[in-house]
N, C-alpha and C positions, 0 to 999 in steps of 0.2 A: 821298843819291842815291835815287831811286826809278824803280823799276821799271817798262817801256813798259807794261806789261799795264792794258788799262782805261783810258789816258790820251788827250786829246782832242789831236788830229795838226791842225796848222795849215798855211796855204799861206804863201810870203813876205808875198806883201799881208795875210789876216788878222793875221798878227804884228804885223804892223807897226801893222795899226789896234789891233791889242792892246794893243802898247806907249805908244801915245798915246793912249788911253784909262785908261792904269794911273794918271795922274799924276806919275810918273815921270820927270824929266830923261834927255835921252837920258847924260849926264853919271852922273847916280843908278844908272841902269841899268847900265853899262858898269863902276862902282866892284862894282854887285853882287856883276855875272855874273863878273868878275874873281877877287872875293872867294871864292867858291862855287867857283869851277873850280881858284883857290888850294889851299882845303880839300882838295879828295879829289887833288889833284895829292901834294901834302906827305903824306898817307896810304897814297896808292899808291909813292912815290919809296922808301920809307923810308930817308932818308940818302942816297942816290944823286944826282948830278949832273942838273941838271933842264935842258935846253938847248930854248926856245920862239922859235920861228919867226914872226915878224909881217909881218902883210901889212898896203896903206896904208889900211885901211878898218876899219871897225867891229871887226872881228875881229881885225883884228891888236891893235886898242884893248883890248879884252878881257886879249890874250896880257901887251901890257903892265903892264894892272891888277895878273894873276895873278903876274907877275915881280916887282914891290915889294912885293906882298904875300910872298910866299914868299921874300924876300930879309929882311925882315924877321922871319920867321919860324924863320931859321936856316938856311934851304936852301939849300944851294949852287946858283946860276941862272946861269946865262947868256941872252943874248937876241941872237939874227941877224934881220936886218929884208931887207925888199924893198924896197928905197927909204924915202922918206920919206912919214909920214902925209897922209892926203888933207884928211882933216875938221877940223875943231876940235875935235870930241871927242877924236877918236883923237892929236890935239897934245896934248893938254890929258893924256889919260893916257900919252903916251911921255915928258912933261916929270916927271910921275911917277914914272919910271924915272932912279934915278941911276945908275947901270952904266952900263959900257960896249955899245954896239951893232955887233955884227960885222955886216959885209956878207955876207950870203944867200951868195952864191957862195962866199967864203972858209969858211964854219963850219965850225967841227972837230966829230964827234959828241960826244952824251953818251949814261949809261945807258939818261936817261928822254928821247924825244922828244916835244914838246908843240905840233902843229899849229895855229898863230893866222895862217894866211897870210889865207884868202877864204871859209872857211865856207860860208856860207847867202848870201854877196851875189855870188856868179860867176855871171856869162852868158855866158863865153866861155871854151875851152880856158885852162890855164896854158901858155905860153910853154916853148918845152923846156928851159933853163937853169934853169927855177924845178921843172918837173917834176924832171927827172934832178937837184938836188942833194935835191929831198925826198927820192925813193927812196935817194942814196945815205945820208942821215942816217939813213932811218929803217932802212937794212938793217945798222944800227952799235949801236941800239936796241934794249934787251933790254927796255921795254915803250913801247909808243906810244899818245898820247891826243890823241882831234881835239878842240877843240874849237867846237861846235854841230853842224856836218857836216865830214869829211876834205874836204880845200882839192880841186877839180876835179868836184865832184859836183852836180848841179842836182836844190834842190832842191823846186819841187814835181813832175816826173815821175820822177825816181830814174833818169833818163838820166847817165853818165859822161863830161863833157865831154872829159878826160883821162883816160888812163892813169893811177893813180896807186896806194900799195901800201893794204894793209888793216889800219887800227887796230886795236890790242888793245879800244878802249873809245873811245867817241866820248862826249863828255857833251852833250844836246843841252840850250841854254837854256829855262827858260820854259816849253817845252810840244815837243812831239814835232815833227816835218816831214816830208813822203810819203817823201823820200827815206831817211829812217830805215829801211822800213820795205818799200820799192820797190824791187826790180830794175832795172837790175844796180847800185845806189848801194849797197843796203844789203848788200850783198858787203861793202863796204868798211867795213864796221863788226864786226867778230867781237861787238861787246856795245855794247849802248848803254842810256845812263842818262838820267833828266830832272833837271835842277837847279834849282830854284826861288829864282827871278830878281827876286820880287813883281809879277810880270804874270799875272792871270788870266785861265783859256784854257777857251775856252766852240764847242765843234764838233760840228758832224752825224756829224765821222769821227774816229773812232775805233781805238787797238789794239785787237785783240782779246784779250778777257780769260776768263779761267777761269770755266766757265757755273755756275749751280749746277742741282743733278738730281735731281729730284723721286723719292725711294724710292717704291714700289708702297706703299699704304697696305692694312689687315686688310679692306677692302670691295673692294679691285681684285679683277679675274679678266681671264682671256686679251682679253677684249673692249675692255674699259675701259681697257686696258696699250693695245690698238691692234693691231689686223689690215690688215696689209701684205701689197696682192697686188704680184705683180712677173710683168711680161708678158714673157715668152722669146723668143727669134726664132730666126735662122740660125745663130748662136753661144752654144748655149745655158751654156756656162761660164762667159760672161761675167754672163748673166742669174744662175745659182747662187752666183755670188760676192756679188752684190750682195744676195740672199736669205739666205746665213748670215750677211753683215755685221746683216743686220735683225733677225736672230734674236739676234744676241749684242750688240744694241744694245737689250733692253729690248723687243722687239716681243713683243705677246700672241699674236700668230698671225701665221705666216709663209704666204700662198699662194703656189705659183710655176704660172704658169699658161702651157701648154703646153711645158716642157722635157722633154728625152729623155734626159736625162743623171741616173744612178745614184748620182754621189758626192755626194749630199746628207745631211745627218742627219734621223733618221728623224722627227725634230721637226716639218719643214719638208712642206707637206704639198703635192701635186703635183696638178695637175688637165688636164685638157683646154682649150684657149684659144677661149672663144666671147665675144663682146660680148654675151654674155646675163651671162656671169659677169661682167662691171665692173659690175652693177646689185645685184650684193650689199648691200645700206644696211649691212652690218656693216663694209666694208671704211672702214678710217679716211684710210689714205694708198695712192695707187697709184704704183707706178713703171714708168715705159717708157722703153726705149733704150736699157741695157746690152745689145749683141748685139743689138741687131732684127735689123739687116741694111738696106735699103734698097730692095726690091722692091716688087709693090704688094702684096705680103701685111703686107709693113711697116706700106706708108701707109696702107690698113683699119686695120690696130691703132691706129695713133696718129691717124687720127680717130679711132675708138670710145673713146681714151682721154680725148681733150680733150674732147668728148662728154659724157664723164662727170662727173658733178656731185660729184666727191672730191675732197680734196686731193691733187694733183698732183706727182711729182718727175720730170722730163726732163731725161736725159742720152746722152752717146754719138751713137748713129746716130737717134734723136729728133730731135736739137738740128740733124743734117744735114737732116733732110725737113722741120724745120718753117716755115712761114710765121709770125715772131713778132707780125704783126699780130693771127693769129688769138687771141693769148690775150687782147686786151682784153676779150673776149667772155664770156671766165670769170669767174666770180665766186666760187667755192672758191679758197684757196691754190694758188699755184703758185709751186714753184724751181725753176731752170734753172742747170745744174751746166757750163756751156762752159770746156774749156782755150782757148789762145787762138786756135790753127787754128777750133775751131769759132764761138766770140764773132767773128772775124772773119766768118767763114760770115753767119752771122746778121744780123751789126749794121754791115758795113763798119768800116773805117779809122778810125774815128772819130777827134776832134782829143782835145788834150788826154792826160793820163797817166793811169794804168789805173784809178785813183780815180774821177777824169772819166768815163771811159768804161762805167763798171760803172753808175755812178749814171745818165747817161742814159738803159742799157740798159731798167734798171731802171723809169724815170719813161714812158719807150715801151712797154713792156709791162704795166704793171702789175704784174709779178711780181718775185718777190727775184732777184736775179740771183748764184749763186755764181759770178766770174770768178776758174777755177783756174790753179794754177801754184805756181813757186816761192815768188811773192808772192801772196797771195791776197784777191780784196775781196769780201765781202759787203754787198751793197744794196739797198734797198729804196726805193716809188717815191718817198717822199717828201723823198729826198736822203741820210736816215742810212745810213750806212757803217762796217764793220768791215773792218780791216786785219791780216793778220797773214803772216808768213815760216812757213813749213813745211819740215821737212828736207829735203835735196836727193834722200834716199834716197827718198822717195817717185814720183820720175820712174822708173817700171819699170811694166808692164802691169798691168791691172787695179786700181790701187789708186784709180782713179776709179771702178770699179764699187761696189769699199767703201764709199768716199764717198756713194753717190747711196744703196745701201741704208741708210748709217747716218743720214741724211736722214729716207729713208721713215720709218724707224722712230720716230725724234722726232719726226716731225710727225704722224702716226698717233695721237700719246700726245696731245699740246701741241697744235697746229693754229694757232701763231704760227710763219709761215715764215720772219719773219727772226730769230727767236731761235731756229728749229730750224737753219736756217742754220751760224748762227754759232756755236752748240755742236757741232753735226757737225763742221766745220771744225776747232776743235779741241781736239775730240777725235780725230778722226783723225789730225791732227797728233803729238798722245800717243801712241796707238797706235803711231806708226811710230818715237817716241825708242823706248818700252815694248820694240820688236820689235828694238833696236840697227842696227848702223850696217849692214848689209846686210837684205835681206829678199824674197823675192815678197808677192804682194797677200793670198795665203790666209794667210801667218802672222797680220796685221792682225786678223782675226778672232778672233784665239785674246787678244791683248792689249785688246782694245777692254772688254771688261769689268773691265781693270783699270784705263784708264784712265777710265770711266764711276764704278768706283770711289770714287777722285782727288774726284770732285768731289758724291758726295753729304753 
């Protein structure tokens, strides 16, 4: 099994041109993926009663494979089907199968339940007799395994066609799918693994994976580490949040320029807010939009800041005044940090799932686009994309503002914004495991150094 992290995420269609590209009999294939989902089935059951669900399509063909295989292997299987196979493959591996075949509706539970109804080939809700006897099987189940995607999930946008429960482990074939990966699907995966099916898998988008982080070397000083100004508004706490995330992300110098707010560390150096001061040339990365506010003392700052010839991070009440056409006009880095109230703001409706949608953002602006949330995409304009799931714990105030400062501050150092991006991301993800299962947005600050730690 191996790990999502790093691993390139395909849509149905590229698979599919993957798979017929690999060489590979769809036949070949299905003996595999069978084979492979056999394995860690018989490792995970240890001894336990294995009872696998088939549906009449590819997937179910799979569930079949995995059933001869592990009946050969000494495991006790059983096999419930939905009907009869559709394809000639999926015949060809249930002839495979000498066992007996319970009817879906009839099946008694076992320990292990093992989802081969529809996987990755559904475009339409499951049926409610097919839905309610999964959940009743699988609430009988003391561990449950999808395999490729849990049967009612679509999946290149991670939309949930059905109702249905949450696998302990979903093994995805071949290569990763958005809906691994994408809300609200990847709910339905507590853990997911890649199995290597001999289809090679070659994508713009990608998990996101563990960045690696450049130690200060014996010729840095505060300069050369990166001097991050950050512009304050109407809520200057939100602006100071985002200013010690900077600090404790490695920035050589923190400005915060115009707040009125006391609880900062004495590190963090405080100024008066004029558009004379974003012409600092020491300044590496600047941030606006935690707190501005939305007046026109606003919209002055954030012209003076697009303005400015620095690397750029816009987030918060930024992202609400700005016009994103104006950033094709920049030629410094810029990221744009939108949850999805604001990316709607911005970009409208756009079609397609959140993958989609970041990446257009992205190719219309010119800029990296971090679309935050539970799921989250990093893109940039040339289609590459990073994906990753982030704790739940992090939907609580401010912990966007973290985010945007522990940006500035890598990109400050780096001035590649889709790798400062996608490090920020997560690591602030770390951050928030680091700070456990509760927290406000100022703890984040105190763990972010360990998780920066993590990956020098």
């Amino acid at each position: 099994m191996i790990l999502p992290e790093g691993q390139p995420i395909l849509t149905a269609a590229q698979m599919r041109d993957a798979e017929a590209a690999s060489g590979h009999t769809t036949d070949a294939l299905m003996a595999r993926a069978g084979a492979a989902v056999a394995e860690q089935v018989r490792r995970l059951a240890m001894g336990a009663e294995v009872l696998i669900v088939c549906g009449p399509g590819t997937n179910g063909g799979d569930g079949y494979v995995a059933a001869a295989v592990l009946k050969r292997s000494g495991v006790p299987v059983r096999v419930a089907a939905r009907g009869e196979p559709m394809s000639d493959a999926a015949r060809r591996a249930r002839a495979g199968w000498d066992g007996p075949v319970e009817a879906l509706a009839d099946a008694t539970p076992a320990p292990v339940l093992v989802d081969a109804l529809f996987g990755t080939g559904l475009s339409r809700p499951l049926d409610g007799t097919t839905a309610a006897v999964l959940h009743r099987l699988h609430a009988s189940a003391r561990l449950s395994i999808a395999i490729d995607l849990p049967s009612g999930a679509a999946i290149d946008d991670g939309a949930c066609l059905s109702d249905g429960p949450a696998f302990d482990l979903t093994l995805a074939l071949g290569c990763l799918k958005p809906a691994h990966l994408l809300h609200p699907a990847a709910g339905r995966s507590r853990a997911v693994r890649v199995l290597d099916i001999g289809v090679s898998a070659a994508s713009d988008v990608m998990a996101l994976g563990r960045p690696g982080i450049r130690a200060p070397s014996a010729a840095d000083h505060k300069y050369t580490r990166g001097l991050v100004a950050v512009v304050a508004g109407r809520m200057p706490g939100a602006a100071a949040l985002a200013a010690i995330a900077a600090a404790r992300s490695g920035a050589g110098y923190v400005l915060l320029l115009g707040s009125s707010t006391d609880r900062l560390p004495h590190a963090i150096v405080r100024r008066r807010y004029s558009p004379e001061a974003l012409a600092d040339d020491r300044i590496g990365a600047l941030l606006i939009g935690p707190g501005l506010g939305r007046d026109e003392a606003a919209v002055a700052k954030l012209d003076a800041a697009l303005a400015c010839p620095r690397p750029l991070v816009l987030d918060g009440d930024a992202l609400h005044l700005l016009d994103s056409d104006r950033l094709r006009a920049r030629s410094a880095p810029t990221i744009l940090t939108p949850h999805a109230g604001e990316f709607a703001e911005l970009f409208g409706e756009g079609a397609g799932g959140k993958i989609v949608q970041a990446q257009a953002a992205a190719r219309r602006t010119g800029a990296t686009i971090v679309y935050k949330g539970a799921d989250t995409v990093v893109a940039r304009p040339d289609g590459q994309a990073r994906v990753a799931s982030a704790p739940t714990w992090l939907s609580t105030a401010g912990t966007g503002d973290t985010l945007a400062g522990l940006a500035a501050a890598l990109l400050a150092g780096e001035q590649d914004p889709f790798a400062t991006a996608s490090a920020a991301v997560w690591l602030h993800a770390e951050a928030a495991r680091r700070a456990g299962p509760a927290f406000i947005a100022d703890d984040l600050a105190d763990t972010l150094p360990q998780a920066i730690a993590a990956c020098l």
